[in-house]
PASEBA-1860 file (N, C-alpha, C; in nm, 3 decimals):
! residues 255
1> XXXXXXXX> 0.085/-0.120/0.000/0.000/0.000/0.000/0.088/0.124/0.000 ~ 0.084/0.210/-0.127/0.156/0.333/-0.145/0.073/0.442/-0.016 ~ -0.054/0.448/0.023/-0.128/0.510/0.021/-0.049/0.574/0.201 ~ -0.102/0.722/0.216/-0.099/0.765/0.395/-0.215/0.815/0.445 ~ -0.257/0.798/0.539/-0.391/0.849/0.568/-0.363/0.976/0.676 ~ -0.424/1.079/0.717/-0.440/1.167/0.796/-0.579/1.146/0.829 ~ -0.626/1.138/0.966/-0.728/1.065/1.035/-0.808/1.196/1.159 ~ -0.937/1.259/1.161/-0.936/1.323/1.251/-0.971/1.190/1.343
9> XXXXXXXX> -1.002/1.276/1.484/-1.036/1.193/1.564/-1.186/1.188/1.624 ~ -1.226/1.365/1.694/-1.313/1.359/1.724/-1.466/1.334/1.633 ~ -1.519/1.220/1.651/-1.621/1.194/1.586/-1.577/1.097/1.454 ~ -1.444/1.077/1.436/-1.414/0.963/1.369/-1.384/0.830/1.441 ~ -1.325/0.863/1.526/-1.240/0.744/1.591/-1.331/0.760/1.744 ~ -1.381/0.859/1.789/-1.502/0.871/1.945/-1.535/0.976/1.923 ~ -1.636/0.967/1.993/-1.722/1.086/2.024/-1.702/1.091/2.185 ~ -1.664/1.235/2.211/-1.653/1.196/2.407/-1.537/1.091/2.431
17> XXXXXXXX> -1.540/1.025/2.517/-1.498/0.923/2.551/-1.519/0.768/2.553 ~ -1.667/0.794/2.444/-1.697/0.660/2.348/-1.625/0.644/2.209 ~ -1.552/0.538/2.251/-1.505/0.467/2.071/-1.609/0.450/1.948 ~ -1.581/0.532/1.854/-1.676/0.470/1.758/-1.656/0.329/1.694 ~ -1.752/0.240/1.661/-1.763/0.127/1.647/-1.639/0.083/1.533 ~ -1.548/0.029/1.540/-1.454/-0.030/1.413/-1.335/0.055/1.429 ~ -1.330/0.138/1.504/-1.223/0.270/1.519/-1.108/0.187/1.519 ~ -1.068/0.091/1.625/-0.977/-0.010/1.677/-0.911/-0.084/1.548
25> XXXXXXXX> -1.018/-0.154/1.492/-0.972/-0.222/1.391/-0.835/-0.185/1.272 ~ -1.004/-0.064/1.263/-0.912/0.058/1.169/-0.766/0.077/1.178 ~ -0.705/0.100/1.274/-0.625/0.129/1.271/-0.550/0.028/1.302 ~ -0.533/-0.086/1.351/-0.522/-0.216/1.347/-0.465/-0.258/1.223 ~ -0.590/-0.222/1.113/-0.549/-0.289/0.984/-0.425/-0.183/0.900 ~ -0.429/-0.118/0.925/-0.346/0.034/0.901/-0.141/-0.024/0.927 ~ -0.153/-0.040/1.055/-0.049/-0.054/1.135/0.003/-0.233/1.092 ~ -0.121/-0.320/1.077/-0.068/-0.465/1.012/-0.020/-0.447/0.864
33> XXXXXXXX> -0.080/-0.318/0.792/0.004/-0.338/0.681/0.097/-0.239/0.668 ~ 0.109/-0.195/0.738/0.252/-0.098/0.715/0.212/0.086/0.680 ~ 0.069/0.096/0.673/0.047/0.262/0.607/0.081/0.310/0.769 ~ 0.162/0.445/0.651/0.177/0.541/0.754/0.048/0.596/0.796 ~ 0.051/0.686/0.883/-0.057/0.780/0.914/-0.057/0.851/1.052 ~ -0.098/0.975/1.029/-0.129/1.042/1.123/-0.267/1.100/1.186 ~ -0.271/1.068/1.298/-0.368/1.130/1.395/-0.379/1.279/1.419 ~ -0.481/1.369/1.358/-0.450/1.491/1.332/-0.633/1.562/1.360
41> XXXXXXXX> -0.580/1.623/1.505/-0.679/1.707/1.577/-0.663/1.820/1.579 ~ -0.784/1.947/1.596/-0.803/2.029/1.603/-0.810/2.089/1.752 ~ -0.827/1.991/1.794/-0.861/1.926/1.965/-0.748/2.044/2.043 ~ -0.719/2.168/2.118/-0.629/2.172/2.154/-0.611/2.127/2.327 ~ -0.698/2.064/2.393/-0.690/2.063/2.538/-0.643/1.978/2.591 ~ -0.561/1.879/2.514/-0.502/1.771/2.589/-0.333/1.772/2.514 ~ -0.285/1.714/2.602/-0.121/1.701/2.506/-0.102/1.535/2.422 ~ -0.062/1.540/2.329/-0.044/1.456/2.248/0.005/1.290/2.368
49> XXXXXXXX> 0.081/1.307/2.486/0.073/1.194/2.575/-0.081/1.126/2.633 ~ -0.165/1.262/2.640/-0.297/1.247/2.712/-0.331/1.125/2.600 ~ -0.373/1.175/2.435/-0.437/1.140/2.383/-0.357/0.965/2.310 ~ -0.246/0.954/2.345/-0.190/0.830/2.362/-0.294/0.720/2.447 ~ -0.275/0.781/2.553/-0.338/0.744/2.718/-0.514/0.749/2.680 ~ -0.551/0.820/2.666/-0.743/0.837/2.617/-0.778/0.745/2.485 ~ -0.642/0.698/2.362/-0.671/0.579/2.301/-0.672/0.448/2.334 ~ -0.543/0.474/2.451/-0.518/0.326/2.468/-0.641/0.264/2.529
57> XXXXXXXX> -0.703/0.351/2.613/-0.800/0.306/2.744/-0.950/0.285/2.624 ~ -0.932/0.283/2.468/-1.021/0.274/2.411/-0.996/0.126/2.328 ~ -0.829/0.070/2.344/-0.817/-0.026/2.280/-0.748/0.020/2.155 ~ -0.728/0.158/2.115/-0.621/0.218/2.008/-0.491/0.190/2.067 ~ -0.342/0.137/2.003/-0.238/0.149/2.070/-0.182/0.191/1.916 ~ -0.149/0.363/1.965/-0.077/0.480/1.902/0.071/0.499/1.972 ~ 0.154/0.585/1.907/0.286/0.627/1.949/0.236/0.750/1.927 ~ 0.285/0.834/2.011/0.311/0.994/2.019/0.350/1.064/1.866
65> XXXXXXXX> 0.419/0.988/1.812/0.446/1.029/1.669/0.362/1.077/1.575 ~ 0.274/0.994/1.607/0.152/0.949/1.531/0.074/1.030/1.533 ~ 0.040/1.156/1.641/-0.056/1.249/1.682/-0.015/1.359/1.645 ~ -0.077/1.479/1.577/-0.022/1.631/1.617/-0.201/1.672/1.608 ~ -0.165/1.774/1.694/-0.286/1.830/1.704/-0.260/2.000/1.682 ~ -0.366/2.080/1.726/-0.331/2.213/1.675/-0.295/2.293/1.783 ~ -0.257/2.253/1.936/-0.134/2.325/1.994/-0.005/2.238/1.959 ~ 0.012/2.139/1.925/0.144/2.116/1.896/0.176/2.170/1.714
73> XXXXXXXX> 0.086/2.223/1.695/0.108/2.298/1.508/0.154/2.431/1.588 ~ 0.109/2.479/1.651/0.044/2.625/1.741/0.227/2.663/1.778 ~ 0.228/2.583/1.820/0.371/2.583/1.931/0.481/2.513/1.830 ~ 0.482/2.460/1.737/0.605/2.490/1.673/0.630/2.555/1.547 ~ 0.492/2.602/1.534/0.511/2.725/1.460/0.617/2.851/1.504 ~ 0.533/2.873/1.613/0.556/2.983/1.694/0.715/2.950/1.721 ~ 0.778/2.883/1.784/0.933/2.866/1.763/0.995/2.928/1.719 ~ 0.963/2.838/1.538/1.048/2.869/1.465/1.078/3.100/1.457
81> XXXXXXXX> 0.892/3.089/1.483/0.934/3.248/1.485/0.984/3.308/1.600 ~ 1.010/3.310/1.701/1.036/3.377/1.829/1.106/3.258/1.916 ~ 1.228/3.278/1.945/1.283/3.178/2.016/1.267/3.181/2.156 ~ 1.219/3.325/2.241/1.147/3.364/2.362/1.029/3.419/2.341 ~ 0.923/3.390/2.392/0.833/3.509/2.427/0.742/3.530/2.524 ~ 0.665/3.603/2.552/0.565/3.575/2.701/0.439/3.598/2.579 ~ 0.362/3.482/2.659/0.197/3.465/2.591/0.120/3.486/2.676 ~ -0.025/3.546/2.674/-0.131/3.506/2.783/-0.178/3.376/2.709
89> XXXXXXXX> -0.182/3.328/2.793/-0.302/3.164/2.704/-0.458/3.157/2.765 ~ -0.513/3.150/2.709/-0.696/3.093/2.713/-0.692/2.954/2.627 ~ -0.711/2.884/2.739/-0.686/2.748/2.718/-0.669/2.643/2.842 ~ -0.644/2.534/2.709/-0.657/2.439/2.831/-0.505/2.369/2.834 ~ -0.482/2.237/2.906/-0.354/2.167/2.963/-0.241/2.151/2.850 ~ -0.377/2.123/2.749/-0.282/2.103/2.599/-0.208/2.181/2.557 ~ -0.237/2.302/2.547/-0.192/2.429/2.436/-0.088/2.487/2.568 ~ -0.116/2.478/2.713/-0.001/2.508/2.808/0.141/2.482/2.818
97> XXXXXXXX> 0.103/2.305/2.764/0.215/2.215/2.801/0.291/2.200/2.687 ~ 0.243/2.240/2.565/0.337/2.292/2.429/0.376/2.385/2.429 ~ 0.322/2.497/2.505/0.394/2.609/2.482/0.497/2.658/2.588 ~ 0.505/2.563/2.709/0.605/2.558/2.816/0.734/2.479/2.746 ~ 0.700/2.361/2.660/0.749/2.296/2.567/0.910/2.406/2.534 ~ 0.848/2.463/2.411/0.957/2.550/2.329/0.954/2.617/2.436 ~ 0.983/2.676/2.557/1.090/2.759/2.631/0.991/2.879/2.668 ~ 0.868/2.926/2.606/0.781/3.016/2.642/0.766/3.056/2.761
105> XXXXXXXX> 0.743/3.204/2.783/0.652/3.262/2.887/0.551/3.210/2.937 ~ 0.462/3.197/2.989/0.344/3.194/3.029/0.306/3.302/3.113 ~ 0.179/3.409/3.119/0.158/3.486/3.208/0.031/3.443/3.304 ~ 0.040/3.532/3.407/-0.113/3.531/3.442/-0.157/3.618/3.423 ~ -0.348/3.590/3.421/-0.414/3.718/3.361/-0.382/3.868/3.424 ~ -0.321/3.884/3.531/-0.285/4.020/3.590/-0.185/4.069/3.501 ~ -0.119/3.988/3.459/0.025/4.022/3.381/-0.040/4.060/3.235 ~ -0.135/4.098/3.196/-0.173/4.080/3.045/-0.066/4.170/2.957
113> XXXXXXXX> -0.077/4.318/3.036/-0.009/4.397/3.011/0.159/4.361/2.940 ~ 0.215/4.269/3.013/0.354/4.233/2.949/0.336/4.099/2.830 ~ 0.210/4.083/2.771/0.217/3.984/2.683/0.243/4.040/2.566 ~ 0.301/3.936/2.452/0.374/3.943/2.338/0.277/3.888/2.215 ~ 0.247/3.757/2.285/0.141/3.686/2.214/-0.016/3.667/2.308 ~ -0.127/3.639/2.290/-0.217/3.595/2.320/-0.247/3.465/2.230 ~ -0.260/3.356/2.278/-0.301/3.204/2.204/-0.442/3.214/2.269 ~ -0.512/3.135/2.199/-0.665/3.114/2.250/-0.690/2.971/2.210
121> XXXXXXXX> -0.701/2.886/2.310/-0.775/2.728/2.247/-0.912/2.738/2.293 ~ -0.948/2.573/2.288/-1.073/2.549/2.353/-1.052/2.543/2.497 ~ -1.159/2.588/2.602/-1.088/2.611/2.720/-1.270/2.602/2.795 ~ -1.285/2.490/2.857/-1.409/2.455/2.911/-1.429/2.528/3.076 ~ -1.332/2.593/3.105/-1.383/2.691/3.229/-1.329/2.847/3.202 ~ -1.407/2.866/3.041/-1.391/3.000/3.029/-1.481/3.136/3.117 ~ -1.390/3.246/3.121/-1.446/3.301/3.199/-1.456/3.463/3.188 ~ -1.511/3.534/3.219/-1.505/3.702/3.165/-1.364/3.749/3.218
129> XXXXXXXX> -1.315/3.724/3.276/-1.198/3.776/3.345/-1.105/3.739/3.178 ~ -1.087/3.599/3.163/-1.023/3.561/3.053/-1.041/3.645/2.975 ~ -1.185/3.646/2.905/-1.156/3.706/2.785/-1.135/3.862/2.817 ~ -1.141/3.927/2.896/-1.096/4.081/2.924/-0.993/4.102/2.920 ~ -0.887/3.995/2.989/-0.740/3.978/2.998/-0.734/4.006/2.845 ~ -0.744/3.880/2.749/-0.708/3.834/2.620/-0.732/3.984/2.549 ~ -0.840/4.083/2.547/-0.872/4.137/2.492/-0.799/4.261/2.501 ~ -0.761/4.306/2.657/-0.673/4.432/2.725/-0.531/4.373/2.616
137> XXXXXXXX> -0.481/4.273/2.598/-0.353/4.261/2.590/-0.335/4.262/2.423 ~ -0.371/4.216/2.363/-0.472/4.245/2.207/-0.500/4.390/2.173 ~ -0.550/4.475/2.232/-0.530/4.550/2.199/-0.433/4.718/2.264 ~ -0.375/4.604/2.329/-0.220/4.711/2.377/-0.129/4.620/2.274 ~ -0.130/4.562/2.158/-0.041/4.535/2.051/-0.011/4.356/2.066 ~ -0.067/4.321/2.164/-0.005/4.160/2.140/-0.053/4.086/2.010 ~ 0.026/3.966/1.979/-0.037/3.898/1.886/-0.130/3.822/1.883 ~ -0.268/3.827/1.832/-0.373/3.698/1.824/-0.382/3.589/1.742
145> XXXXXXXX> -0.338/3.471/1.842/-0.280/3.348/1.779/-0.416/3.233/1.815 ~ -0.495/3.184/1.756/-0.575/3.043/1.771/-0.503/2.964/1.698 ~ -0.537/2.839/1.820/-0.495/2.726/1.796/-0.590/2.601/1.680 ~ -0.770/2.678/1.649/-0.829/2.642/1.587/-0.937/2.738/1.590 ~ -1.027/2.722/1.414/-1.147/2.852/1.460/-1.271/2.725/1.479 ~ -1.284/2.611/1.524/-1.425/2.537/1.504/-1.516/2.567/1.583 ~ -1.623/2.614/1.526/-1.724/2.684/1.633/-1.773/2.548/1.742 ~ -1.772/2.434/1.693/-1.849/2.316/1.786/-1.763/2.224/1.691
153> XXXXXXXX> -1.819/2.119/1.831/-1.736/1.999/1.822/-1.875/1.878/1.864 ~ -1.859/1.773/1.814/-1.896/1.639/1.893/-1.886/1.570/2.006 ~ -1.961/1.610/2.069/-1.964/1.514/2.221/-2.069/1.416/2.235 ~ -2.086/1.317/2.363/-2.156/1.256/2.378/-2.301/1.280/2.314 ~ -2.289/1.393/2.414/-2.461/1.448/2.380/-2.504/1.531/2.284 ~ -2.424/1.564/2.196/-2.447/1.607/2.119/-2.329/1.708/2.077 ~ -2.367/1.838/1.958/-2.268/1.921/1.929/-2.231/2.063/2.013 ~ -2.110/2.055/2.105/-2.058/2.185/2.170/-2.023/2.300/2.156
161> XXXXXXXX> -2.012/2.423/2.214/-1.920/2.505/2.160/-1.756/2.486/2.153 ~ -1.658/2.530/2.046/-1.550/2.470/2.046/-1.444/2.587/2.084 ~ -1.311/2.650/2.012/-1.241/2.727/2.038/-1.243/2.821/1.956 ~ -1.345/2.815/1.824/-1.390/2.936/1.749/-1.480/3.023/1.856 ~ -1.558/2.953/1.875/-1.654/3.019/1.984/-1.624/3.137/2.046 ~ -1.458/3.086/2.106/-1.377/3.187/2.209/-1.324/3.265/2.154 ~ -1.262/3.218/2.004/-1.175/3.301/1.952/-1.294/3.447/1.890 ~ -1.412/3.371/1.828/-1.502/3.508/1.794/-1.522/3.612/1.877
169> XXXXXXXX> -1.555/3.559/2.001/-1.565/3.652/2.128/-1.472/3.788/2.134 ~ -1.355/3.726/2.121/-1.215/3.822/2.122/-1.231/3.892/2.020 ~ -1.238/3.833/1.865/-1.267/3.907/1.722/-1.347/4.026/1.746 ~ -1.454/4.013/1.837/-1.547/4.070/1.820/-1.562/4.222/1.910 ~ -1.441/4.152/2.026/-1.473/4.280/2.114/-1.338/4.335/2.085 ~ -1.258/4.320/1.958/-1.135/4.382/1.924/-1.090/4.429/1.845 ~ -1.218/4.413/1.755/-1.232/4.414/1.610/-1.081/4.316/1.519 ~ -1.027/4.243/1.545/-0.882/4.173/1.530/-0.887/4.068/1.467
177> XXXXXXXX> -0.893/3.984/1.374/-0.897/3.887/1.349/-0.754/3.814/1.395 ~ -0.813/3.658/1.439/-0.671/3.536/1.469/-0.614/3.502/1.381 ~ -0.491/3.497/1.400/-0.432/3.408/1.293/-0.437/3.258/1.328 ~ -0.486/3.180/1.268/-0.555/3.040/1.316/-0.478/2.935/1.221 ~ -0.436/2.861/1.338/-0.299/2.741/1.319/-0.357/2.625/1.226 ~ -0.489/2.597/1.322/-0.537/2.440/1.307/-0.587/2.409/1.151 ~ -0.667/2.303/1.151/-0.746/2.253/1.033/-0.808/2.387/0.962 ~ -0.813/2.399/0.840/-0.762/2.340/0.715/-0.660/2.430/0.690
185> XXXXXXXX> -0.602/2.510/0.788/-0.500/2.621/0.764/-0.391/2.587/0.722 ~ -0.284/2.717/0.684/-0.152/2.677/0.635/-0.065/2.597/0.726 ~ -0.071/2.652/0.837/0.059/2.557/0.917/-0.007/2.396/0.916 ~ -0.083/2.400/0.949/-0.170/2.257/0.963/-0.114/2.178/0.840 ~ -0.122/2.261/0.729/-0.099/2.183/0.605/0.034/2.107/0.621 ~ 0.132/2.223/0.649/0.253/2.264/0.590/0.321/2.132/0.689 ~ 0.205/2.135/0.826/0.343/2.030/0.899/0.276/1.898/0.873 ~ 0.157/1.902/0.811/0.109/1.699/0.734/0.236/1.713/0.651
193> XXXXXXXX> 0.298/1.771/0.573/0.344/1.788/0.456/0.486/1.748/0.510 ~ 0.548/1.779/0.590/0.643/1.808/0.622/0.681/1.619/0.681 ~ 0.592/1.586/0.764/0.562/1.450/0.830/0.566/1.313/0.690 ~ 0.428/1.357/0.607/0.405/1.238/0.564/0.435/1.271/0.375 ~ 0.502/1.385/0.369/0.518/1.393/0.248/0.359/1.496/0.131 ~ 0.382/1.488/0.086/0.226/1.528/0.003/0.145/1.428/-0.128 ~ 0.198/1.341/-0.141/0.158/1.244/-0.232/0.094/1.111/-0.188 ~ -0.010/1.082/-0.243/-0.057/0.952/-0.193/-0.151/0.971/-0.044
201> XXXXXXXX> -0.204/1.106/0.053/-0.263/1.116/0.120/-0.429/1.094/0.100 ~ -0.456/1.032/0.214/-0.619/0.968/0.227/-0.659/1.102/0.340 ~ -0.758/1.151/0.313/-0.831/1.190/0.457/-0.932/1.168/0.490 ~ -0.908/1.145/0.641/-1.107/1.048/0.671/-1.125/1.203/0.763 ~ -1.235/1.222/0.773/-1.226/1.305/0.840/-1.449/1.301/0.835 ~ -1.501/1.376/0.959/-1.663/1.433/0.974/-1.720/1.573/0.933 ~ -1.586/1.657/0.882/-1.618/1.761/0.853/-1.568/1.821/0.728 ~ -1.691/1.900/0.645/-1.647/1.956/0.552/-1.566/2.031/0.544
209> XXXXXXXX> -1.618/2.166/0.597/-1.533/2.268/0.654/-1.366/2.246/0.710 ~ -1.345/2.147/0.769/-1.209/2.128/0.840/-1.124/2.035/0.757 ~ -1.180/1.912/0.747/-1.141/1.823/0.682/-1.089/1.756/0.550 ~ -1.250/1.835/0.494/-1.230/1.804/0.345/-1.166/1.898/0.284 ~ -1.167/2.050/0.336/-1.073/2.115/0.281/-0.941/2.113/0.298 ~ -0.920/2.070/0.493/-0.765/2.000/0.435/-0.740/1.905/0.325 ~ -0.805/1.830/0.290/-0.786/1.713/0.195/-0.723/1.801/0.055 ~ -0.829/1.906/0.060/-0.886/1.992/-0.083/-0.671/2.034/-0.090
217> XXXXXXXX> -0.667/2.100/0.009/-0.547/2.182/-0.023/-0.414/2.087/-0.001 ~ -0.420/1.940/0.042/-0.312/1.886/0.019/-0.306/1.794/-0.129 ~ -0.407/1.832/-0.181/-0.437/1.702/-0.279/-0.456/1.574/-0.268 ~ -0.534/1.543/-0.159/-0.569/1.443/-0.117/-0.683/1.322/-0.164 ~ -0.727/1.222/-0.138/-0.850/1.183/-0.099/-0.894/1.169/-0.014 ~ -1.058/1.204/-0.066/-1.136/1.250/0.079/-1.240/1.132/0.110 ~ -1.255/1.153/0.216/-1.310/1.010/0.283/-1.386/1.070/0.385 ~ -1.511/1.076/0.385/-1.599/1.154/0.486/-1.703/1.044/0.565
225> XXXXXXXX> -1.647/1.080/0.656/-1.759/0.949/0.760/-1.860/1.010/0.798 ~ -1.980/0.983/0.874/-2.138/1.046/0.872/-2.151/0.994/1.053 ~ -1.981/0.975/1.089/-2.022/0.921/1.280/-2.008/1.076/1.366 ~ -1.972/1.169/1.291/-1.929/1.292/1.359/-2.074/1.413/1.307 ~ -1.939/1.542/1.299/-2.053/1.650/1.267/-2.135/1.613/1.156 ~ -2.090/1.583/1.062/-2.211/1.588/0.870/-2.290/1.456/0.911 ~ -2.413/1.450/0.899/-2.494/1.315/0.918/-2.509/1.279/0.784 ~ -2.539/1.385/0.660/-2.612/1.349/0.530/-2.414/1.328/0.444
233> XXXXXXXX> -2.453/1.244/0.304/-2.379/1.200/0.228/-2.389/1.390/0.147 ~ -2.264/1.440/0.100/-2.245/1.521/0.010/-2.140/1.524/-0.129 ~ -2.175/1.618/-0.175/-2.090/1.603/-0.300/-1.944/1.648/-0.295 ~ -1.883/1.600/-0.429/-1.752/1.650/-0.383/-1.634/1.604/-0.291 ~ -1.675/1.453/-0.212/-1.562/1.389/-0.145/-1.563/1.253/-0.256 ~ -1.467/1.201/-0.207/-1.450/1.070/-0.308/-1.535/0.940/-0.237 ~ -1.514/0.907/-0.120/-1.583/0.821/-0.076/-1.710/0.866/0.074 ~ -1.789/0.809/0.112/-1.918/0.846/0.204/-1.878/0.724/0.282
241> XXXXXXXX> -1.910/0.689/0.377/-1.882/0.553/0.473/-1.978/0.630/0.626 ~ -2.066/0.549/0.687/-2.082/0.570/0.797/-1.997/0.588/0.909 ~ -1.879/0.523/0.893/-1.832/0.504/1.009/-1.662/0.412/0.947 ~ -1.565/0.449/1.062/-1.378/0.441/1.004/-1.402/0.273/0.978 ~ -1.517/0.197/1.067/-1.454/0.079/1.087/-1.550/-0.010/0.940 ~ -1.567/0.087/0.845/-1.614/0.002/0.704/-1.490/0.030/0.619 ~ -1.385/0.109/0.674/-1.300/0.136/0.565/-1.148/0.044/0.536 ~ -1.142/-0.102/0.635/-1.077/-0.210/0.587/-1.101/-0.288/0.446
249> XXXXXXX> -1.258/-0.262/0.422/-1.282/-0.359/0.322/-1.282/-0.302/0.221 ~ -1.334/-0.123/0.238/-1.333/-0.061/0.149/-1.188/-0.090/0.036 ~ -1.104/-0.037/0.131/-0.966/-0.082/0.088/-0.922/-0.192/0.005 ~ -0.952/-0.273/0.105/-0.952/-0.436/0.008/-1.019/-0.423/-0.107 ~ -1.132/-0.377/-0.137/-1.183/-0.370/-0.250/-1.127/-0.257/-0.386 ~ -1.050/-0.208/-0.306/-0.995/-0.077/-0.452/-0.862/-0.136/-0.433 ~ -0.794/-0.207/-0.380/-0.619/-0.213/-0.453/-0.595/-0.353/-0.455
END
């Protein structure tokens, strides 16, 4: 198999902390024949060890390699540009522990005043203080950096607000637009590209918007499952599948 896949997770592989049905396999059959592939979230609240640890306990057994998500796009972006800097962060453990990672600042919200950058993820005990901080420091000149713009995400119970949500908030009371790392953006691209090459990529992915246009801009194939956000079949991807764990046979059947 020439082929590499780039795989989201949420709502492909679980929803919440339920496995979607065949997820296991999937990648099972992936890893017995040798395709590369990467695990590639928008997700920024956990660190790429968490989500090692949150597969395994699902019966996925991943390597760290295998994962980037969009604080680890976020944070080595940012590196390469600034070899110090102080950030405020709005966020969660994930987007912290990458950006303590490369050598970063971290402030607290009292400190807004001495920030350089402002990052914004998804961050589930957001709070007015936060975004006032984010916003005072934004517009005394810091930079506005998201780690993703997805307004909602897939959970158990249904669809959430995500880290667009937060990031609009800020847009809005700053008039500022983010420069936004994650899915289907340039860095996002640039570091699949960088990892798995640009030729021969599969993407499974639940979302148009995120997914298929990453697909769109790496030259990919697109592979849209109906277990996440999109329920209905649309035009314009190459293959429709309910769900990751029909896409062993699929396989078998095209090569």
């Amino acid at each position: 198999m020439h082929m590499k896949f780039v795989i989201d997770m949420d709502g492909v592989l679980y929803r919440g902390n339920r496995k979607i049905e065949g997820a296991d396999t999937f990648i099972k059959f992936l890893q017995d024949n040798s395709v590369p592939f990467l695990l590639a979230t928008n997700n920024s609240t956990k660190t790429r060890e968490m989500y090692v640890e949150k597969l395994k306990n699902m019966g996925i057994k991943v390597k760290e390699k295998n994962i980037i998500t969009s604080a680890y796009v976020t944070a080595e972006v940012l590196k390469k540009e600034e070899n110090r800097a102080s950030a405020l962060i709005i966020g969660e453990i994930g987007i912290f522990e990458e950006i303590k990672r490369i050598g970063w600042g971290i402030l607290d919200l009292k400190n807004w005043s001495k920030a350089e950058y402002v990052i914004v993820g998804m961050d589930t005990t957001l709070t007015y203080e936060k975004l006032k901080a984010g916003c005072l420091a934004i517009n005394n000149g810091a930079k506005f950096i998201a780690t993703n713009d997805d307004k909602n995400f897939p959970s158990e119970e249904g669809l959430i607000p995500g880290a667009g949500s937060m990031v609009a908030a800020l847009e809005a009371a700053t008039g500022k637009k983010a420069r936004v790392m994650g899915k289907p953006n340039e860095p996002y691209v640039n570091m699949i590209k960088s990892l798995l090459g640009s030729e021969d990529i599969w993407v499974v992915g639940d979302r148009i918007e995120t997914d298929m246009l990453l697909a769109e801009k790496l030259g990919a194939k697109k592979v849209l499952v109906l277990s996440g956000v999109t329920k209905e079949p649309v035009k314009n991807v190459d293959y429709v599948i309910n769900d990751v764990g029909r896409l062993p046979a699929l396989l078998a059947s095209i090569l």
